[in-house]
N, C-alpha and C positions, 0 to 999 in steps of 0.2 A: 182259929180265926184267920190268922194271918194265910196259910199255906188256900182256906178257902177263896181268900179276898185273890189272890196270886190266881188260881183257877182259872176263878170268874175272869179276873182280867187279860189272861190268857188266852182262851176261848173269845171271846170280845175282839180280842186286838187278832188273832191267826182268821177269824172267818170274816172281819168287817172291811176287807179291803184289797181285791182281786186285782185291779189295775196295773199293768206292768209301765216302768216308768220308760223303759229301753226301749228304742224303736228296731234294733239288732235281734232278731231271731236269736232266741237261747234253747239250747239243747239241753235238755237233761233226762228224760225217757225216751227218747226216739234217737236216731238215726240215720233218717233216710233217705238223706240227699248223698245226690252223688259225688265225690271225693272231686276236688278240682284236678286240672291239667297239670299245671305249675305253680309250682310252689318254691321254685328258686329265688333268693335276691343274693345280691351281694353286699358283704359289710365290712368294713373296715374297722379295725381294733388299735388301738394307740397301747403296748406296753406301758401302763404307768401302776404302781409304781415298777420302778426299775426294774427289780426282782422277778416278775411276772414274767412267763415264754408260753411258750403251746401247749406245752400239758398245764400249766395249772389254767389257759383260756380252755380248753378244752374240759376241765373238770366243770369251773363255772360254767359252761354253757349246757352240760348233763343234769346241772341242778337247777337252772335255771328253765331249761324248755321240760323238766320234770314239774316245775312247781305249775305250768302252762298243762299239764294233764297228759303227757307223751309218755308212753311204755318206753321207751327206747329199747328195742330189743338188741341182745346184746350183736354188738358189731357192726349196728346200724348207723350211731353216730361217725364212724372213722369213713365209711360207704356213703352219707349226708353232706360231709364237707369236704370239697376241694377248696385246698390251698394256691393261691393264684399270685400272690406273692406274701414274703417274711423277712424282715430284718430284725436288728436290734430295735428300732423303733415301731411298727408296726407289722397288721398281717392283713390280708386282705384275702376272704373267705368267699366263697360260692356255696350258700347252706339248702340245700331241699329240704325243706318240712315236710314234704311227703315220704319221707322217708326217714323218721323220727318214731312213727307209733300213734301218731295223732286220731283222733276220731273222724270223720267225715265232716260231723258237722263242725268240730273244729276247723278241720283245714280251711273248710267252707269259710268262716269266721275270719283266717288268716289271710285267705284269698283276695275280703276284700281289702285288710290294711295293707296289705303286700302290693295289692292295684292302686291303691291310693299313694302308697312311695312311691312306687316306679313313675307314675303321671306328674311327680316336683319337680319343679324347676332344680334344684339339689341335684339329684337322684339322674333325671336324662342328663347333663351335664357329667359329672363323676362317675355314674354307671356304679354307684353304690350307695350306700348308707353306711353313718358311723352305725355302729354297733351297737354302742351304747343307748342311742336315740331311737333303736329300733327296741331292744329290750325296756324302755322306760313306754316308748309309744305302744307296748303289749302285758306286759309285768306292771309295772305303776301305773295305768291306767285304766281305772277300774269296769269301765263300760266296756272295754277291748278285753280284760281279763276274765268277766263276768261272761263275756261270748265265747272266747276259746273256751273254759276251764265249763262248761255250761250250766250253772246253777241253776238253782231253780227262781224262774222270774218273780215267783212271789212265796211272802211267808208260808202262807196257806201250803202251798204246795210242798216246802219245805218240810213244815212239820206230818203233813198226810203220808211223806214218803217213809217215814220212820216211826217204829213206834216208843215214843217217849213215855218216859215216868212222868204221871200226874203230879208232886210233888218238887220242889227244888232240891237239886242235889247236895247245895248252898246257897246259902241268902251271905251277901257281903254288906253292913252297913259301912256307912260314911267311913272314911279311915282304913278300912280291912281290905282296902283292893288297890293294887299296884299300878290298875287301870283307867279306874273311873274315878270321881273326886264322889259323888253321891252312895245312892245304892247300889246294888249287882247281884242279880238271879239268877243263878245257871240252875238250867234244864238238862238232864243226859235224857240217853235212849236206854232202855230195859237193861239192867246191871248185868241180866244173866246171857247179853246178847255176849256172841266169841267171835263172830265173823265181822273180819275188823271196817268191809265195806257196807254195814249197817248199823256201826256206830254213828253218832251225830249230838252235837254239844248245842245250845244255844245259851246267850248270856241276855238278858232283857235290862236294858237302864233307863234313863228318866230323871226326872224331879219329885224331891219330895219324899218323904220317910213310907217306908212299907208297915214299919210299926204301928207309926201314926197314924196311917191308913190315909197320906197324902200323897204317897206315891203316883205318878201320871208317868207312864213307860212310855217314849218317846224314840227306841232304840232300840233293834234285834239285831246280834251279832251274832252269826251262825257259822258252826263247821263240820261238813261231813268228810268221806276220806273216799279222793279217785282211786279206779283200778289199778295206778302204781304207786297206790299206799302212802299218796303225799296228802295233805289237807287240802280242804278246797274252805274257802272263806266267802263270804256275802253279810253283808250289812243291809238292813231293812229300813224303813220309817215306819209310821204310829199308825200306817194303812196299809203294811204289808207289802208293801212296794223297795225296789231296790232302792238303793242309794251309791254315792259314792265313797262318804266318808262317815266317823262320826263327829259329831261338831266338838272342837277341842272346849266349849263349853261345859262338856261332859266327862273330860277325861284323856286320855292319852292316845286311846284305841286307834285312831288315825283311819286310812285305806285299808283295803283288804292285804296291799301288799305289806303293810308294818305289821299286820300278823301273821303274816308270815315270816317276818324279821322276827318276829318275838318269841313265837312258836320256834322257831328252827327245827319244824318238819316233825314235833314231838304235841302230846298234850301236856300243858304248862300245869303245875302242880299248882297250889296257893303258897305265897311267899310271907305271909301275916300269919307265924306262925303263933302268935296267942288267938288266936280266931278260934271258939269252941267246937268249931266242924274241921277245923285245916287238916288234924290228924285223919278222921276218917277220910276226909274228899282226899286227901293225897294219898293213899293208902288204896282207893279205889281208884286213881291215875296210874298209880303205878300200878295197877291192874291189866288196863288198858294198855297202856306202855310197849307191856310186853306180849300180850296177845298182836301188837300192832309190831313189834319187832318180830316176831315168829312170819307171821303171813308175810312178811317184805324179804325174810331170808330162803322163801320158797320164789319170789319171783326170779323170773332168766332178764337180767334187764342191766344194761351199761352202767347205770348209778348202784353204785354201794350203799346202803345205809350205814353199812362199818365205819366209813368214813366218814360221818356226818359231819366233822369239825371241817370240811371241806365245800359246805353251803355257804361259807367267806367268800369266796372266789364267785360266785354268782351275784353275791350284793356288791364286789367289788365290781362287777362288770356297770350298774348302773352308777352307785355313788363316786365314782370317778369320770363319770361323764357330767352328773347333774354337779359335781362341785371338782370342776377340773382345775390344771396348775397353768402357769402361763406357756410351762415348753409343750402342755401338749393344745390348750390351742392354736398353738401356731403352727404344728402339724396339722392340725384342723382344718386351716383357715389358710394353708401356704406362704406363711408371713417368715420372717426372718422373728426372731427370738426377740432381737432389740425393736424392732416394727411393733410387736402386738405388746411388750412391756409399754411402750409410747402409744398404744390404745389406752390400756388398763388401768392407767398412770392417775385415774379418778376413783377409782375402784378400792375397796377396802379390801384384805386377804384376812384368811382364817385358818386355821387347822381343824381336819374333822378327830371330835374327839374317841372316836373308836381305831380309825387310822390315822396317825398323826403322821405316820413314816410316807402318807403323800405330800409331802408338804406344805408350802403356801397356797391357798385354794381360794377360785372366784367361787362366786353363786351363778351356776345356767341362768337363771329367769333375768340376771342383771346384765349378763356379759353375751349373751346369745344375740343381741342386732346387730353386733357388730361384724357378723360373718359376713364374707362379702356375697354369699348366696342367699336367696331367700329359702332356708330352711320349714320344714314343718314343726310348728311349734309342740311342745311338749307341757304337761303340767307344771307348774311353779315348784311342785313340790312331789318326792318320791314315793314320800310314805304318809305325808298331813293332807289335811283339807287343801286345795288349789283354786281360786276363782274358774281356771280354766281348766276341763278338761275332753279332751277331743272321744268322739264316735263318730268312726268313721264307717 
């Protein structure tokens, strides 16, 4: 009863709602526009914490323009970036994206944010962009990462592209999920598929018990895998339409870019281990796993998966920008140390609880008018829902 009621509303919610919510052309079968001219900008990186130099900025930005859907073929990225200057405090980069691995219609995508920096008042002044601000205005921002990365603009399309099992591969009630506070229905593709760029997961949630048969699905959170073997994520509405986040009314799930943080580049097993299914569904991840580790140790390509414990370095590139310390913006901002202290002097600090070893830290969304540039604003937030968030 229950797996038919799931079906039915299945089928209901994937064909009742074509309308794309994005006005950004998304690529996901085609490719036919032509690769833009230029794809340089320049960015500026502030060492923080301390610790950090060019090879581990250099690893973050392999796993970070990897999570954006770039082969990097190998050799490519050291031939991408000129170094224009470096000290102990910062670097200052000249990067061509055209020369990454990107798709067309990505670049296309990149072309136009990269035209939209270059024309700020910021950006013709400095003759760059932090770094940081550009990785959150492409990676955390979900409408810019939905166009690079090119999903498919609607459910429909999503599930037409693969062939999924009729059936869940899990039902998680209230409690048994790490993610959502209600229900949670994940969907796989055919068990017996092996070619890991035809794998594809969906989770459907909502309100209201699937038991009970009050369940209203309200939320598709989908993941297939780019041709360099990284996850690609999209979140839907209850018409098959993109979205940007999911509403924390429902759960943790956040942007697409927190599942990416949560994933780290893997399929997550289930961590509720008295759940009646966790043994089989994790037993069939780790299936996938490693079918998904084989094809990624055949690609020719700058990022390792060996290394995976090295996707840090790429969250460090945003989460130090959107919760920075006061010495760096005052590199930021060109202030003296004691000048931007005597800004912030209203300001509450925090430590982030994953890196604590950056110190005392603002919040971007609080401390960012104080620049004396008019900046391109960026979302409130890297990985949760944000009042704002830009398409450009």
């Amino acid at each position: 009863m229950i797996a038919a009621t799931l079906r039915y509303l299945t089928f209901f919610l994937f064909y009742g709602g074509l309308s794309s919510l994005i006005a950004l052309p998304l690529a996901c079968s085609s490719d036919k526009l032509n690769p833009p001219s230029d794809l340089k900008i320049c960015l500026q990186y502030y060492y923080n914490p301390p610790s950090s130099n060019s090879e581990t900025l250099k690893s973050g930005l392999k796993w970070y323009f990897s999570y954006l859907g770039a082969a990097l073929p190998q050799g490519q990225l050291e031939k991408a970036i000129r170094w224009k200057k470096e000290n102990h405090q910062l670097a200052l980069l000249e990067i061509d994206c055209a020369l990454l691995g990107f798709s067309n219609n990505a670049q296309n995508a990149l072309q136009r944010i990269i035209n939209t920096i270059k024309s700020s008042a910021a950006y013709q002044k400095n003759q760059y962009m932090d770094l940081g601000r550009f990785v959150v205005l492409t990676l955390n921002s979900s409408y810019h990462y939905y166009a690079i990365t090119g999903v498919y603009p609607t459910l429909e399309g999503f599930k037409n592209a693969y062939n999924f099992e009729d059936t869940a591969v899990i039902r998680l009630d209230s409690g048994n999920s790490s993610v959502t506070m209600g229900n949670r229905v994940i969907y796989q593709t055919n068990n017996t598929i092996i070619d890991f760029k035809k794998m594809a997961f969906m989770a459907v949630e909502g309100t209201g018990d699937v038991q009970q048969g009050t369940f209203q699905a309200s939320d598709f959170e989908a993941f297939d895998f780019m041709p360099n073997g990284q996850p690609r994520f999209a979140i839907y509405n209850e018409l098959g339409q993109l979205k940007t986040t999911v509403p924390p009314s429902l759960g943790e799930a956040g942007k697409p870019a927190k599942c990416m943080w949560c994933h780290e580049s893997i399929i997550q097993p289930n961590f509720v281990l008295q759940h009646p299914q966790a043994a089989s569904f994790n037993q069939n991840i780790r299936h996938k796993n490693a079918l998904l580790s084989d094809a990624r140790n055949q690609l020719h390509s700058d990022l390792s998966y060996a290394l995976l414990q090295e996707h840090h370095f790429a969250e460090l590139l945003y989460i130090s920008f959107m919760e920075p310390s006061a010495e760096r913006l005052a590199l930021e901002w060109n202030y003296t140390l004691p000048q931007t202290q005597a800004l912030l002097q209203s300001y509450t600090t925090h430590t982030h609880p994953e890196y604590p070893q950056l110190g005392n830290l603002y919040h971007r969304s609080e401390v960012d008018h104080l620049n004396p540039l008019p900046v391109l604003a960026t979302p409130e937030s890297a990985q949760e829902a944000s009042f704002y968030e830009p398409n450009y």
